[in-house]
MIDREN-38152 format. One record per residue: residue in three letters; x, y, z of N, C-alpha, C in turn. Coordinates in steps of 0.02 Angstrom, whole numbers, padded with zeros to 5 digits, always signed. Layout:
BEGIN
AlaXYZXYZXYZ/...
This chain:
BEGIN
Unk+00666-01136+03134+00601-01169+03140+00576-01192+03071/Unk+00547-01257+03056+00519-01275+03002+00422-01286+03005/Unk+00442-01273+02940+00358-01269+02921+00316-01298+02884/Unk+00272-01307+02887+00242-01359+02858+00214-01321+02787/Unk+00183-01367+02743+00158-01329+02694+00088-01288+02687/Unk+00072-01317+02729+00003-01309+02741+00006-01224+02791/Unk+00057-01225+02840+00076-01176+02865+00082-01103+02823/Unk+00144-01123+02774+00154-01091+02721+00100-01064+02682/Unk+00057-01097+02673-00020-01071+02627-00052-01032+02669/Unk-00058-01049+02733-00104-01011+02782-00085-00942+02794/Unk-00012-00945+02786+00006-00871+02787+00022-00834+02745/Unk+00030-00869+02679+00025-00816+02614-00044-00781+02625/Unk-00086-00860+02635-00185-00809+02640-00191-00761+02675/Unk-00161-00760+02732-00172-00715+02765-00119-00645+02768/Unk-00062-00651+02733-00030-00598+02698-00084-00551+02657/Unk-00108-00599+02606-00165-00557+02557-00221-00522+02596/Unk-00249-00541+02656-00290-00485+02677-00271-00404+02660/Unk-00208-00393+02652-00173-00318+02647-00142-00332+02596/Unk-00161-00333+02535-00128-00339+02463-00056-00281+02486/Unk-00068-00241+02482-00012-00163+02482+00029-00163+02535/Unk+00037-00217+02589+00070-00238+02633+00101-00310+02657/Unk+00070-00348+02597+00093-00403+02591+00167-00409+02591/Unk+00193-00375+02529+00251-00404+02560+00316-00394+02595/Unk+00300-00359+02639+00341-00341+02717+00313-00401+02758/Unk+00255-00453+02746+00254-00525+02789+00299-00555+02815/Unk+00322-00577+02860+00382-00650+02877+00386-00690+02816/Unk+00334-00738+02784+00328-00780+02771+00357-00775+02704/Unk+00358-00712+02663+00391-00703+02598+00481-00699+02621/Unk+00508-00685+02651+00584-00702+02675+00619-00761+02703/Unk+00555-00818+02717+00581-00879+02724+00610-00923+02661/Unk+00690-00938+02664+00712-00973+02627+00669-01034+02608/Unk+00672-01070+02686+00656-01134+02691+00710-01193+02707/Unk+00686-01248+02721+00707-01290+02743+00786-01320+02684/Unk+00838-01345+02720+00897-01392+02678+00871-01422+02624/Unk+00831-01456+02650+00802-01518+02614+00736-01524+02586/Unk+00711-01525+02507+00637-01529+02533+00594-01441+02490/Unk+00541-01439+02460+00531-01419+02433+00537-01322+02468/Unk+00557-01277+02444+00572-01216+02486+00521-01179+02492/Unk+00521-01140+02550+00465-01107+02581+00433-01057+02516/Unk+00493-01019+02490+00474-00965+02441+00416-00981+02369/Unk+00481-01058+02351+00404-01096+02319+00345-01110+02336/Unk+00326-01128+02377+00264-01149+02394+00228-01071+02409/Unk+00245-01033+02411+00226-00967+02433+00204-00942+02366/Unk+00258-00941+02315+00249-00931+02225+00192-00963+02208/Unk+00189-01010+02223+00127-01042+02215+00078-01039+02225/Unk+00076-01039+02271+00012-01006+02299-00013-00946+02282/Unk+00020-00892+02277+00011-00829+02244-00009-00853+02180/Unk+00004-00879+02109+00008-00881+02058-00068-00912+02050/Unk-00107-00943+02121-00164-00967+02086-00227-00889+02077/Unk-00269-00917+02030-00299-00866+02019-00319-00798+02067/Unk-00375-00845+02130-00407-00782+02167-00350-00759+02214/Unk-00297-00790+02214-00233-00766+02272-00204-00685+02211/Unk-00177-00727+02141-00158-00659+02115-00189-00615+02080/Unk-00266-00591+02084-00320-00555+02082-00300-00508+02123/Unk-00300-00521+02204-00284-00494+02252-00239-00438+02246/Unk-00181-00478+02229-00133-00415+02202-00132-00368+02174/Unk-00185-00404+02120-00187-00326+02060-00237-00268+02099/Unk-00250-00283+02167-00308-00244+02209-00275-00181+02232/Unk-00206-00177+02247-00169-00143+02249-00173-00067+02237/Unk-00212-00022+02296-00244+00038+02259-00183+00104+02249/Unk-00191+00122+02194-00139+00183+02172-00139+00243+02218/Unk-00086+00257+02238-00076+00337+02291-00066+00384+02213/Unk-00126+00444+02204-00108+00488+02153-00062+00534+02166/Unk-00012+00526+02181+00066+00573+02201+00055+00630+02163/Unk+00071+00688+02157+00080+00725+02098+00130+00751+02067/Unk+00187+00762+02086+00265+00783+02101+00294+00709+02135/Unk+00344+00678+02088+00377+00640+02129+00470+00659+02118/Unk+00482+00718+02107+00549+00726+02096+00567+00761+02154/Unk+00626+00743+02184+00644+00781+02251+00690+00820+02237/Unk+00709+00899+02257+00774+00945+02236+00816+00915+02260/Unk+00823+00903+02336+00876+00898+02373+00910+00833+02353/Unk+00891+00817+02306+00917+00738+02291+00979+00753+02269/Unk+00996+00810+02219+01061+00824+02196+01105+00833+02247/Unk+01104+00869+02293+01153+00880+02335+01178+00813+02369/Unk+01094+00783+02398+01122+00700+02463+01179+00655+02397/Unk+01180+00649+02345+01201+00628+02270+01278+00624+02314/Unk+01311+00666+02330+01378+00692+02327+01394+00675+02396/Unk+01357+00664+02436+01394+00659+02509+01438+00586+02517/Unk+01459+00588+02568+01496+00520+02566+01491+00463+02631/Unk+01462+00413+02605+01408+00375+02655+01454+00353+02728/Unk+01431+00378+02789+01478+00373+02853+01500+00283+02868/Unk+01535+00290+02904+01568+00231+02916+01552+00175+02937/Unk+01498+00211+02978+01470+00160+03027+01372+00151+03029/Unk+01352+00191+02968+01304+00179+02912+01273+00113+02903/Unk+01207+00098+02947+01169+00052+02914+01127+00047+02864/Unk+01122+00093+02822+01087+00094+02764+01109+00097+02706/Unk+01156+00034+02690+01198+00026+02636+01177+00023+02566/Unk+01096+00016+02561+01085+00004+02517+01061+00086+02481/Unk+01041+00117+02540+01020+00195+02512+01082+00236+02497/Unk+01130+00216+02494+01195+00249+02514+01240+00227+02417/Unk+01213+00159+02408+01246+00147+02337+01175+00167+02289/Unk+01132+00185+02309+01058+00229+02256+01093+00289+02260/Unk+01133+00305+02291+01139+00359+02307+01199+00410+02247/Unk+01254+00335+02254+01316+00337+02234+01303+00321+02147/Unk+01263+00291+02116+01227+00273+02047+01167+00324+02029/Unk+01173+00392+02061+01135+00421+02037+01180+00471+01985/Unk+01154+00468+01941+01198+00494+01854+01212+00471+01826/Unk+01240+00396+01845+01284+00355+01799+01240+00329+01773/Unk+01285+00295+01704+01242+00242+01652+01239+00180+01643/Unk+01241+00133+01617+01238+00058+01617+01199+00031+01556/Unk+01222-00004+01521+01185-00044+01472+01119-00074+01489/Unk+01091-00086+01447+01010-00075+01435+00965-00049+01485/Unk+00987-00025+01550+00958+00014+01579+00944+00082+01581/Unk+01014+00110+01551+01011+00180+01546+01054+00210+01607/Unk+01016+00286+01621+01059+00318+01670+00986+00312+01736/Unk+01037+00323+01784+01012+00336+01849+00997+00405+01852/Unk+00911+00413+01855+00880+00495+01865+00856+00490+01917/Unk+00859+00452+01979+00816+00481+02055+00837+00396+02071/Unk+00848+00453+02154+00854+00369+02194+00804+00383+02266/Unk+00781+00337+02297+00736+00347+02343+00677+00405+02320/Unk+00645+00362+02262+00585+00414+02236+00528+00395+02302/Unk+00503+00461+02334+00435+00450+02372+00368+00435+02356/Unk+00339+00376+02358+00280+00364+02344+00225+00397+02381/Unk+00225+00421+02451+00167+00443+02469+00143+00497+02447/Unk+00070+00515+02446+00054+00585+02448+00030+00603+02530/Unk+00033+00587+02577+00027+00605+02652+00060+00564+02683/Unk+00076+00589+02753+00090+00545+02804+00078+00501+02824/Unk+00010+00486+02816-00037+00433+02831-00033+00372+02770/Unk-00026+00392+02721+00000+00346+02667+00071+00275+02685/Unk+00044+00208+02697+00079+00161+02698+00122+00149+02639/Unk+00167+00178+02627+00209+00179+02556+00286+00183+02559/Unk+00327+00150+02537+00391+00140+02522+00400+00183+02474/Unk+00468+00198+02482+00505+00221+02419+00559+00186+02365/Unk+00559+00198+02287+00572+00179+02240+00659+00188+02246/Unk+00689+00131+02236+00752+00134+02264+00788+00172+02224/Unk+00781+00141+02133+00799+00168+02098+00770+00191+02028/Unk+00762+00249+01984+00714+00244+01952+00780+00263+01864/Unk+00771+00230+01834+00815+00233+01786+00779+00234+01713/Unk+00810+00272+01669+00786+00297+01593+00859+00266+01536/Unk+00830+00236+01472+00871+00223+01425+00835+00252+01367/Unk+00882+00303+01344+00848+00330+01302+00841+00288+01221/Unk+00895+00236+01237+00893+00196+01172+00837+00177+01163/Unk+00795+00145+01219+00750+00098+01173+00684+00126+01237/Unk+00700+00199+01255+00634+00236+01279+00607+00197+01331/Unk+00618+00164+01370+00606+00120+01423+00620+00155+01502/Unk+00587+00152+01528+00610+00205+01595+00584+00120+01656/Unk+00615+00125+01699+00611+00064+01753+00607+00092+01835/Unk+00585+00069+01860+00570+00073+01938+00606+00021+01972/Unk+00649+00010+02016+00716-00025+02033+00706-00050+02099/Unk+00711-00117+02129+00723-00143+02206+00775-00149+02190/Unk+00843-00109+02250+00885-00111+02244+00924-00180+02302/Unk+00966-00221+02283+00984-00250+02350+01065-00271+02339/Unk+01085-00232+02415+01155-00237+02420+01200-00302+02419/Unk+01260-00292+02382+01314-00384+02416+01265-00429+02453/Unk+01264-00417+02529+01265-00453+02587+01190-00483+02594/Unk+01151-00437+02558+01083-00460+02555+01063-00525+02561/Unk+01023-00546+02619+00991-00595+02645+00901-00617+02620/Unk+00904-00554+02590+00812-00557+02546+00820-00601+02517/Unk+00769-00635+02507+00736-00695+02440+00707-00639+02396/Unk+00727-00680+02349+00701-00642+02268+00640-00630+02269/Unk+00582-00669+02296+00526-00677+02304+00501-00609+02334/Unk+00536-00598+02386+00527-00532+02437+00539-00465+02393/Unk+00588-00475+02359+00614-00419+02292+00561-00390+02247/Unk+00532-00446+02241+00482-00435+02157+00419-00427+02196/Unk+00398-00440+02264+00318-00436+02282+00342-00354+02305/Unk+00377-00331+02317+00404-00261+02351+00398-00229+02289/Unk+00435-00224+02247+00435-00191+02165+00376-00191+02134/Unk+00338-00239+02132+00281-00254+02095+00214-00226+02140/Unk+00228-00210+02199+00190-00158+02258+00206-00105+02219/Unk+00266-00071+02214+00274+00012+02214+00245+00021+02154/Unk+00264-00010+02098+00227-00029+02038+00157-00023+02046/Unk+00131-00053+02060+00044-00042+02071+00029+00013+02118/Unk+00068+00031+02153+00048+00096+02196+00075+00177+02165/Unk+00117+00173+02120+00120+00233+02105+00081+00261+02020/Unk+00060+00334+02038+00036+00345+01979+00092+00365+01895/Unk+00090+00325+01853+00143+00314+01806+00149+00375+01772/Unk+00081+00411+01764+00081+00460+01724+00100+00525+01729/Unk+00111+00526+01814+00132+00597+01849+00196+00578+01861/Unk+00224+00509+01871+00291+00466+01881+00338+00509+01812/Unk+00319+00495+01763+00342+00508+01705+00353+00594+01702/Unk+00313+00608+01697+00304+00694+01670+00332+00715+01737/Unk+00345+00708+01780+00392+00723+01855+00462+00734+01820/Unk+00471+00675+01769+00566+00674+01748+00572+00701+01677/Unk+00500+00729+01655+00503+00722+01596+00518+00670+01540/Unk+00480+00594+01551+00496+00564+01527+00430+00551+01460/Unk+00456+00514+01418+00403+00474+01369+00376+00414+01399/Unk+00333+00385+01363+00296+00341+01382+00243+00333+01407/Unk+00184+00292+01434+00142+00275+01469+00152+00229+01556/Unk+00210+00210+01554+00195+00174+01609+00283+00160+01621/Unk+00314+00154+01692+00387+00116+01698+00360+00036+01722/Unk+00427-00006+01687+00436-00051+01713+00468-00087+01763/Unk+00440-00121+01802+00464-00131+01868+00542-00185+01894/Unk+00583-00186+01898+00638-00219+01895+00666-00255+01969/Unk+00723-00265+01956+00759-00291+02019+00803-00267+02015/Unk+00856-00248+02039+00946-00231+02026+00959-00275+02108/Unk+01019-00324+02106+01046-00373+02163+01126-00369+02134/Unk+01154-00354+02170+01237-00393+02176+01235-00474+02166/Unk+01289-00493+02129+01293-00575+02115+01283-00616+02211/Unk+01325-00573+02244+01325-00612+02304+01267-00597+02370/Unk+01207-00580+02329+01139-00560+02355+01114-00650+02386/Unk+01070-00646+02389+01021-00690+02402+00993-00711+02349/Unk+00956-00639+02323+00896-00622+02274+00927-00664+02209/Unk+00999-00646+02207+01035-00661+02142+01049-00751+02127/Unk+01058-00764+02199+01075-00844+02216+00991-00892+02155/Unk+00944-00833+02219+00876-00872+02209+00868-00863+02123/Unk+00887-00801+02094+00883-00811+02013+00908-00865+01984/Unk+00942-00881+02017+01012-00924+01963+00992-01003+02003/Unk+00949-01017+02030+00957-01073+02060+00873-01121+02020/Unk+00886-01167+02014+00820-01207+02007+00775-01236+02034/Unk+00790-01213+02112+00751-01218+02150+00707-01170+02146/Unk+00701-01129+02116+00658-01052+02132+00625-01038+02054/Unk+00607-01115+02041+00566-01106+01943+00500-01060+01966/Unk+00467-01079+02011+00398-01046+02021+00404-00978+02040/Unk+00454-00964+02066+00480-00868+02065+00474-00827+02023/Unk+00508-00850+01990+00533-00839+01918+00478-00835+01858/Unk+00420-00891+01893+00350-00903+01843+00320-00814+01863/Unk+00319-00833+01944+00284-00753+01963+00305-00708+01937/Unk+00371-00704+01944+00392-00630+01911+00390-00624+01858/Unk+00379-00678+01788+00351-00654+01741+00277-00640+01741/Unk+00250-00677+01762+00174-00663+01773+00173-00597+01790/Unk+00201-00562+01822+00201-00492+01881+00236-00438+01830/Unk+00267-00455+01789+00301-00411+01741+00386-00369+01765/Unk+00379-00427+01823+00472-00394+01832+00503-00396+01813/
């Protein structure tokens, strides 16, 4: 189905009624049309004007107090079943210890944002520390096959980001600092990764610096 632009605006606006749920919307996962300016842009856009990305920063913090889970060491070691739809919790899973250039090592995967049940909150896919240059990051993780728009990546990250408290985030892992930064991690043959590398997606790219991803 195609959409008009005007369409497209109407439902970013009305995405923003729920800043902290925005972006689980339809309208942030539409590629868009072959031909013709793409849905995700016009969506970037729209976000990027002032009172749209105000909104965002409305985003109220869950004060978590403990966000380190024990049992994380053990799920670490299991070995993800065969027939496993949650491929993406399964390689957070498999990168928890290891290291990587300028990111550092993997210290928690599926960090919990809520403090209750009742709390509308995702969890942090991956949360990673480099001790070189003291930088600790908060991670949207997305597998190969991934069909997400980048767009969908960074309004998701840049949610957990504004919803979790940094300071209990930190002293949870024992880390330095004041605050993590919010990232992406995508396989080359993602979506997310296509939409980085493509020039169709300049106004994405504007957001996510604007947004600090």
């Amino acid at each position: 189905m195609d959409y008009s632009k005007e369409q497209i605006v109407s439902m970013v606006q009305k995405a923003l009624d729920n800043p902290s749920l925005a972006y689980r919307r339809k309208v942030f996962k539409f590629r868009g049309p072959r031909s013709g300016e793409r849905y995700t842009e016009i969506a970037a856009e729209e976000l990027l004007k002032p009172e749209n990305f105000d909104k965002l920063g409305t985003i109220p913090r869950i004060d978590r107090e403990d966000y380190r889970a024990k049992s994380h060491d053990g799920l670490a070691n299991k070995r993800m079943p065969d027939n496993s739809n949650r491929q993406e919790n399964w390689i957070a899973k498999r990168l928890f210890g290891k290291s990587f250039d300028h990111i550092g090592e993997f210290i928690d995967f599926e960090t919990p944002l809520k403090k209750s049940a009742a709390d509308s909150a995702g969890k942090i896919d991956l949360i990673a520390h480099s001790k070189t240059s003291g930088k600790t990051y908060m991670l949207e993780l997305k597998r190969p096959e991934s069909d997400e728009t980048l767009l969908r990546c960074a309004l998701e990250i840049y949610t957990y980001y504004k919803t979790a408290n940094h300071g209990n985030l930190l002293k949870s892992f024992s880390l330095p600092g004041e605050s993590a930064i919010p990232g992406i991690l995508v396989y080359i043959k993602s979506q997310a990764y296509q939409d980085f590398i493509s020039e169709s997606c300049r106004t994405v790219r504007i957001l996510m610096k604007k947004l600090g991803v």
